[in-house]
C-alpha positions as CSV (number, residue, x, y, z in Angstrom):
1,X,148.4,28.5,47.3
2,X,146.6,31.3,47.9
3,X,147.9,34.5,48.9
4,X,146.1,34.4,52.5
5,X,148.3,30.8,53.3
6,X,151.1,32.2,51.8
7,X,151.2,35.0,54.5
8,X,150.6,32.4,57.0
9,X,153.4,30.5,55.9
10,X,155.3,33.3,55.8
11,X,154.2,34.1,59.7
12,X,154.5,30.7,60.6
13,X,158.2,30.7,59.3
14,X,158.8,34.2,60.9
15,X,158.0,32.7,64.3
16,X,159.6,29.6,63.9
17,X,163.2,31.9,63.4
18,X,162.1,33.5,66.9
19,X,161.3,30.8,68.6
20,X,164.1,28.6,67.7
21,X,166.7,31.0,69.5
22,X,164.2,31.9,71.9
23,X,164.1,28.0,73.3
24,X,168.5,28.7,73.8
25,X,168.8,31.9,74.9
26,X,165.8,33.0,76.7
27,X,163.4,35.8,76.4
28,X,162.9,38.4,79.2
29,X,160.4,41.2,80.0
30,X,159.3,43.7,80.9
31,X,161.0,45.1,78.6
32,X,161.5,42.2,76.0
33,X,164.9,41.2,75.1
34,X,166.9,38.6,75.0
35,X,168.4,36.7,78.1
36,X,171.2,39.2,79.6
37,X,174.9,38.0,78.5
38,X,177.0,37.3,82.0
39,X,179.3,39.9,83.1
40,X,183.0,39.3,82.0
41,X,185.5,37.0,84.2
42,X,188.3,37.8,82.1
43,X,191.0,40.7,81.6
44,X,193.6,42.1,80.2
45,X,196.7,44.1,81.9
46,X,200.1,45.3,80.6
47,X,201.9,41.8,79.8
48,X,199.7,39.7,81.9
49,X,196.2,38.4,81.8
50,X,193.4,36.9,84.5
51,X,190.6,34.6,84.4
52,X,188.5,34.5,87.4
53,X,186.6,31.2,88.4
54,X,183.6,32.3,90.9
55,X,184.3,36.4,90.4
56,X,183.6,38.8,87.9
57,X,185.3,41.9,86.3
58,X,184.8,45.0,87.8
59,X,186.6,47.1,86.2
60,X,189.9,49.2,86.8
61,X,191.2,51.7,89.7
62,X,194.1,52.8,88.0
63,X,196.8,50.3,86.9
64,X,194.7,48.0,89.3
65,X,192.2,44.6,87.6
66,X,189.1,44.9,89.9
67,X,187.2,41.6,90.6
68,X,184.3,41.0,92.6
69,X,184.1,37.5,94.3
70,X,180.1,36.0,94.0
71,X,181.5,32.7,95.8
72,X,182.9,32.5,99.3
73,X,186.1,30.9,97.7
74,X,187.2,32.6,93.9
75,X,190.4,31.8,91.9
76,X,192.3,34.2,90.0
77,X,194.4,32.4,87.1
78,X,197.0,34.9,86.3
79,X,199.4,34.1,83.8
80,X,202.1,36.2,81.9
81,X,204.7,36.8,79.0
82,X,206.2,39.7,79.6
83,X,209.4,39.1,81.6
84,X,209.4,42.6,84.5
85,X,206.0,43.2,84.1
86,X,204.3,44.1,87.3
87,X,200.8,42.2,88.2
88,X,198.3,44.8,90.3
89,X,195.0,42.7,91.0
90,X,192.2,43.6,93.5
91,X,190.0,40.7,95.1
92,X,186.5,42.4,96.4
93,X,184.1,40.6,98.6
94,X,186.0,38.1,100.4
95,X,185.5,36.7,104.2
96,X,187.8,38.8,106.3
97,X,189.0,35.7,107.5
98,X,189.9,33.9,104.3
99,X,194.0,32.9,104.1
100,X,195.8,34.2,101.0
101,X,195.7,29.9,99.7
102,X,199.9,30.8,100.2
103,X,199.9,33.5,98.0
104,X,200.3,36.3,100.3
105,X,198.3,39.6,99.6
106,X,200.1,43.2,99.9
107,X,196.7,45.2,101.4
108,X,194.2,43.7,103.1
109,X,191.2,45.9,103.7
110,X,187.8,44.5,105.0
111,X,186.9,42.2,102.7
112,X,189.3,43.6,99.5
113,X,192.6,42.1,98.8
114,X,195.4,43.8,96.3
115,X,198.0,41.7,94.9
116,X,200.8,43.3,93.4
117,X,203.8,41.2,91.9
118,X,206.5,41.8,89.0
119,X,206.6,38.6,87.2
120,X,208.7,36.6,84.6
121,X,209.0,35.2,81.1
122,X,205.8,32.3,81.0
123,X,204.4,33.5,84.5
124,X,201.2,31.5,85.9
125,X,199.6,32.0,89.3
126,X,197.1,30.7,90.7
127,X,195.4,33.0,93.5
128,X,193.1,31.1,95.6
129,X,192.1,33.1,98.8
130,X,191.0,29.9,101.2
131,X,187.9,30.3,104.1
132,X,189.4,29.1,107.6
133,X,187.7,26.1,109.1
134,X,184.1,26.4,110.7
135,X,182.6,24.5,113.0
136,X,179.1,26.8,113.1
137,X,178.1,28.8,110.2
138,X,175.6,32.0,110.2
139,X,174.0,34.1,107.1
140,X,171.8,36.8,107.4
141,X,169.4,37.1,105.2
142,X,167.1,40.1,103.9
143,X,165.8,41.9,100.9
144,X,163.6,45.2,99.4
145,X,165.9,47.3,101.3
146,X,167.0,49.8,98.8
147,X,170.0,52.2,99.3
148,X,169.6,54.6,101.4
149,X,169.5,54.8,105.6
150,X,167.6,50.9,105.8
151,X,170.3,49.1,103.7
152,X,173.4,51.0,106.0
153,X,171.4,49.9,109.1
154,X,171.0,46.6,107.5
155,X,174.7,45.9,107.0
156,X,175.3,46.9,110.2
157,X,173.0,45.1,112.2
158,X,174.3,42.0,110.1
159,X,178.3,42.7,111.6
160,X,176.8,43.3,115.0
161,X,175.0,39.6,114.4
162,X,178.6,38.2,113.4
163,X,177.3,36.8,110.0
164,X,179.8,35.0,107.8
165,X,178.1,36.2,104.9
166,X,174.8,38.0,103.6
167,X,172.1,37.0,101.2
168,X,170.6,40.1,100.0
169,X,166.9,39.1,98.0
170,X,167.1,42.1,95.7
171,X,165.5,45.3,95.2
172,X,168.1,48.1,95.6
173,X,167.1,50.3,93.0
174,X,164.0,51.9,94.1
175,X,165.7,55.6,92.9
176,X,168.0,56.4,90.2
177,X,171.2,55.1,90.6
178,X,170.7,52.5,93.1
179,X,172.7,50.0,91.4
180,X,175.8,51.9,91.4
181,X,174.9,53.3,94.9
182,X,174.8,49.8,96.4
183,X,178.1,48.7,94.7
184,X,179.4,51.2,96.5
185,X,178.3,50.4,99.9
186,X,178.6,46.8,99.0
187,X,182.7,47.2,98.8
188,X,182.8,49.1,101.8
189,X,180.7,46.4,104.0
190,X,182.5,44.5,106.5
191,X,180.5,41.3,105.5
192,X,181.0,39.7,102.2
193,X,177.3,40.0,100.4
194,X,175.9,37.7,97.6
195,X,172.9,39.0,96.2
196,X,169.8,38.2,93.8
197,X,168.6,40.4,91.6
198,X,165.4,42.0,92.5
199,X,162.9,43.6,89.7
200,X,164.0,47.3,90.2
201,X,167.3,46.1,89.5
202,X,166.8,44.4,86.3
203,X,165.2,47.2,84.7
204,X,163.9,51.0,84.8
205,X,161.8,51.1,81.9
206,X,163.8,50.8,79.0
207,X,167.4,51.4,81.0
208,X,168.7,47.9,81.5
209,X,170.0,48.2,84.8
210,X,170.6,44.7,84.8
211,X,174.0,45.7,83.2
212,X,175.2,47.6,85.8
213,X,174.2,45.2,88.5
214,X,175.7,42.2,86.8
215,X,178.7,44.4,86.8
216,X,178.7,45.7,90.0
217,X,177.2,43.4,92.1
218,X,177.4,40.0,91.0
219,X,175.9,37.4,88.9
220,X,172.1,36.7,88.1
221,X,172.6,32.9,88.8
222,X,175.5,31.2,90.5
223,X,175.8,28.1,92.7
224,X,178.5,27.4,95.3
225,X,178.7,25.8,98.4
226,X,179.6,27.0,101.9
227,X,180.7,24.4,104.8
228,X,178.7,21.7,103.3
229,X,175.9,23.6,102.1
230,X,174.8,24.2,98.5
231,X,173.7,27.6,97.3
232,X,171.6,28.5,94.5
233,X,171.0,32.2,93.2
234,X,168.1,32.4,90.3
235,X,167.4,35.3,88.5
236,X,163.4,35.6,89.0
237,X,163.3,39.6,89.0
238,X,161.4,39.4,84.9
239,X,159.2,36.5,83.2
240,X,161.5,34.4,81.1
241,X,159.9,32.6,78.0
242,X,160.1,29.6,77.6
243,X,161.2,29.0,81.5
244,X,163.8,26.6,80.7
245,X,165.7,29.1,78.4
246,X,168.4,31.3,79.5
247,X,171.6,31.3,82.2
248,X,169.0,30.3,84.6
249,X,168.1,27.7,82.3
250,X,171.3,26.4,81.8
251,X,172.4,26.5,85.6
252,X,169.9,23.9,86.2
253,X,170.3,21.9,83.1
254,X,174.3,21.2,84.1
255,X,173.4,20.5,88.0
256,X,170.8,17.6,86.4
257,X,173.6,16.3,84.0
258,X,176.1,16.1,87.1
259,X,173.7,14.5,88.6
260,X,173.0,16.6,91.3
261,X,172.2,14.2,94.4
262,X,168.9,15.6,96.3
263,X,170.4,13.9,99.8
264,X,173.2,17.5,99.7
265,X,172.0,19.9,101.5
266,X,170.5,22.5,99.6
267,X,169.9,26.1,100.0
268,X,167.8,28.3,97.1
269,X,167.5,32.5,97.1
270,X,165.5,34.2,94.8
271,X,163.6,37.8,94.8
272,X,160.5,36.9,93.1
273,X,158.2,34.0,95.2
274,X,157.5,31.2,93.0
275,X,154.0,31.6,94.9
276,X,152.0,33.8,97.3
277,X,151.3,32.5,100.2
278,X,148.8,35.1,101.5
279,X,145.4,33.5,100.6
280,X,143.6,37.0,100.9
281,X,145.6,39.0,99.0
282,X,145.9,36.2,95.9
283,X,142.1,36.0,96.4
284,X,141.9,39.5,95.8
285,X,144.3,39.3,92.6
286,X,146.6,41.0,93.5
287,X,149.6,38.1,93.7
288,X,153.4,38.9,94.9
289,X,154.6,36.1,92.7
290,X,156.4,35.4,89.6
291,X,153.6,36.4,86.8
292,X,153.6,33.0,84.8
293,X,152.0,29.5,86.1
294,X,154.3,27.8,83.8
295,X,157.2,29.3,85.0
296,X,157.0,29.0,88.6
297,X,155.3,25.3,88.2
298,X,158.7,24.4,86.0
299,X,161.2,26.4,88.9
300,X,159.0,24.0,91.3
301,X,159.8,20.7,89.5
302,X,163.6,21.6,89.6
303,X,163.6,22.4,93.0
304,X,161.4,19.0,94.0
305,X,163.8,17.0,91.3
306,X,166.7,18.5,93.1
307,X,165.9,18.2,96.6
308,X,165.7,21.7,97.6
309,X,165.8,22.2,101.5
310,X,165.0,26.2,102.1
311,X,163.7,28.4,99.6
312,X,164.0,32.1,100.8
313,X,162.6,34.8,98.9
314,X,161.7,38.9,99.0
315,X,160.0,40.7,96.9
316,X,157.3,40.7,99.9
317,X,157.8,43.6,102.1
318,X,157.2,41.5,104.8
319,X,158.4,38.5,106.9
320,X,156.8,35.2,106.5
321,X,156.7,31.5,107.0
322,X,155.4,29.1,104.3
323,X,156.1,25.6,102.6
324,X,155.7,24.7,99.0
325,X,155.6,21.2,97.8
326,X,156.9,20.3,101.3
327,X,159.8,22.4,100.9
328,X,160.2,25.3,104.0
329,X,159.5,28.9,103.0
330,X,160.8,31.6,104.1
331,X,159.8,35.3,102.2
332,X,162.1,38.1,104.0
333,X,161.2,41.5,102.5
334,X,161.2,43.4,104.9
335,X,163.6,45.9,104.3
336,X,161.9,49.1,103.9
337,X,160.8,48.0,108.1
338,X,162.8,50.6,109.3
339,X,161.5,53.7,111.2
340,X,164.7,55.6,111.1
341,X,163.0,59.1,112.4
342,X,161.4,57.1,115.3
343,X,161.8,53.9,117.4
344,X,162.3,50.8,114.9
345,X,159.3,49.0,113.9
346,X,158.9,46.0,116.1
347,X,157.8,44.1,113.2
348,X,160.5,44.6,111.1
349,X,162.8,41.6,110.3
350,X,165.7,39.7,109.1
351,X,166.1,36.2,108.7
352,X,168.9,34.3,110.3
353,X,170.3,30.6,108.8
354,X,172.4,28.3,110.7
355,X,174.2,25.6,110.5
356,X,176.6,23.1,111.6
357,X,179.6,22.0,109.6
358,X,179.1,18.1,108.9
359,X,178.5,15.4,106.1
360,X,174.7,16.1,106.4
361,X,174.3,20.1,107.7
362,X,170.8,20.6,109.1
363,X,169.4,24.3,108.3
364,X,167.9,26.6,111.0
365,X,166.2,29.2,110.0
366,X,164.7,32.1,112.7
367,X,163.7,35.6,113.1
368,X,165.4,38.3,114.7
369,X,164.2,42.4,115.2
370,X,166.1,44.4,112.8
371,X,166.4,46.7,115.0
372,X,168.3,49.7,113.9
373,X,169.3,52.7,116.3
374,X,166.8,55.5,116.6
């Protein structure tokens, strides 16, 4: 063999290493690295420890466990050995509304919960905060809207609206710091918010705010279901190589091994659009879209495969209506629509989805004025 194939062998092997865990785990850029690990649901306090099902750890507030719910209806497992020990948990991002599942919290604060309890010898508990019944359900729905006076007016406008819940499209961090910034308005909003994760959150040239947000805020994928309505969060804020690979990846994978039955009703938020649909501006090159034609024709199999009903996306400062592969549009990016110095800007919008509690829920999707105060 000569020494030129020998190299190529060599190269040939040498891509065949990256590649293998590559196909599992995921690539990601800009900036390249691998798929982002999922924040922990899991923690340790003195004598007593708690897994989270459908929240994520925050972190700690003194001798408090901080979780952050990223599904209208969490569990806390909480399970002990220490006999006298005393349990101090914090549930974040819960319905105002939502029961206690008969385990009765000792602060309730919008949508926070503290639980505090002194426990015996082979303590388990099973926390389970439940949403009351519904006959009509409403979430407001918007994205791009960064941190500062548009995303307060924003959550406002969404209580005045009397939304069960918000779906936030992503972009928060347009300025250092937003990530952290919108946690912190986040907890203090009096609607429960579950987000996607736009691309100025995933990254600020090589600081991986993805971390933070992931902390913070939520998950990069998830899927739960409220009043008989699927939900379906994918990460689209960076390329991912090969599109299959990663959480996302995997997210889909296990809905097509349950067998995921297109007649549910299904709802999917994303930041990036899997497709422009302004024919000027992609004529002129400059697409709002995610980057790669394999990746958004593979995200637009799955979502035909599984019977996708509404696709809403940002990343569009604008408000538009399209369908892809039959499947409604909606792109609601409007957040920066805000002329806070001056009257509102009447074309400024956030999207509203309805629905009625049934076997079969029908989605309604419309447009209201965001409309924030001068």
């Amino acid at each position: 063999m000569s020494a030129r194939a020998r190299w190529a062998a060599i190269a040939a092997a040498g891509a065949l290493l990256i590649a293998l865990p590559a196909a599992a785990r995921g690539l990601r850029w800009p900036p390249v690295q691998w798929d982002p690990a999922p924040a922990p649901q899991r923690a340790e306090g003195p004598g007593y420890e708690v897994e989270a099902e459908g929240a994520t750890f925050v972190g700690r507030e003194g001798e408090y466990l901080i979780f952050r719910a990223f599904t209208p209806e969490p569990v806390l497992h909480v399970q002990g050995g220490s006999a006298g020990s005393q349990v101090r948990v914090r549930l974040e991002n819960l319905h105002p509304a939502s029961s206690d599942g008969g385990w009765v919290s000792n602060e309730r604060v919008g949508t926070c919960r503290s639980y505090h309890y002194s426990i015996a010898d082979g303590y388990q508990q099973r926390i389970a905060p439940q949403l009351p019944p519904r006959a009509r359900w409403r979430l407001i729905v918007l994205g791009d809207t960064g941190v500062e006076e548009e995303l307060d007016a924003f959550l406002a406008r969404a209580a005045a609206l009397e939304a069960d819940f918000i779906l936030h499209l992503g972009d928060l961090a347009y300025t250092p710091g937003g990530v952290e910034q919108a946690a912190a308005k986040f907890r203090a909003s009096p609607v429960p918010i579950f987000t996607a994760i736009g691309n100025h959150d995933f990254h600020d040239g090589s600081h991986l705010l993805h971390r933070a947000f992931a902390r913070g805020i939520g998950p990069l994928n998830s899927f739960f279901s409220l009043g008989g309505v699927d939900l379906l969060n994918l990460d689209t804020a960076a390329d991912t190589w090969p599109p299959s690979g990663g959480a996302r990846g995997e997210l889909l994978d296990r809905l097509a091994r349950e067998a995921y039955s297109p007649q549910r009703t299904l709802l999917v938020f994303t930041h990036r659009p899997l497709v422009d649909p302004r024919p000027d501006v992609v004529a002129a090159g400059d697409s709002h879209a995610i980057d790669r034609a394999a990746e958004s024709a593979w995200l637009r199999r799955r979502f035909t495969e599984l019977g996708a009903d509404l696709l809403l996306h940002g990343h569009i400062h604008t408000s538009l209506d399209a369908e892809l592969d039959g499947i409604p549009v909606r792109i609601a990016g409007g957040g920066l629509g805000l002329d806070l110095a001056g009257s509102p800007d009447p074309e400024a919008k956030l999207l509203i989805v309805e629905w009625d509690s049934g076997p079969a829920p029908r989605l309604e999707a419309r447009w209201e004025a965001l409309a924030a105060p001068r």
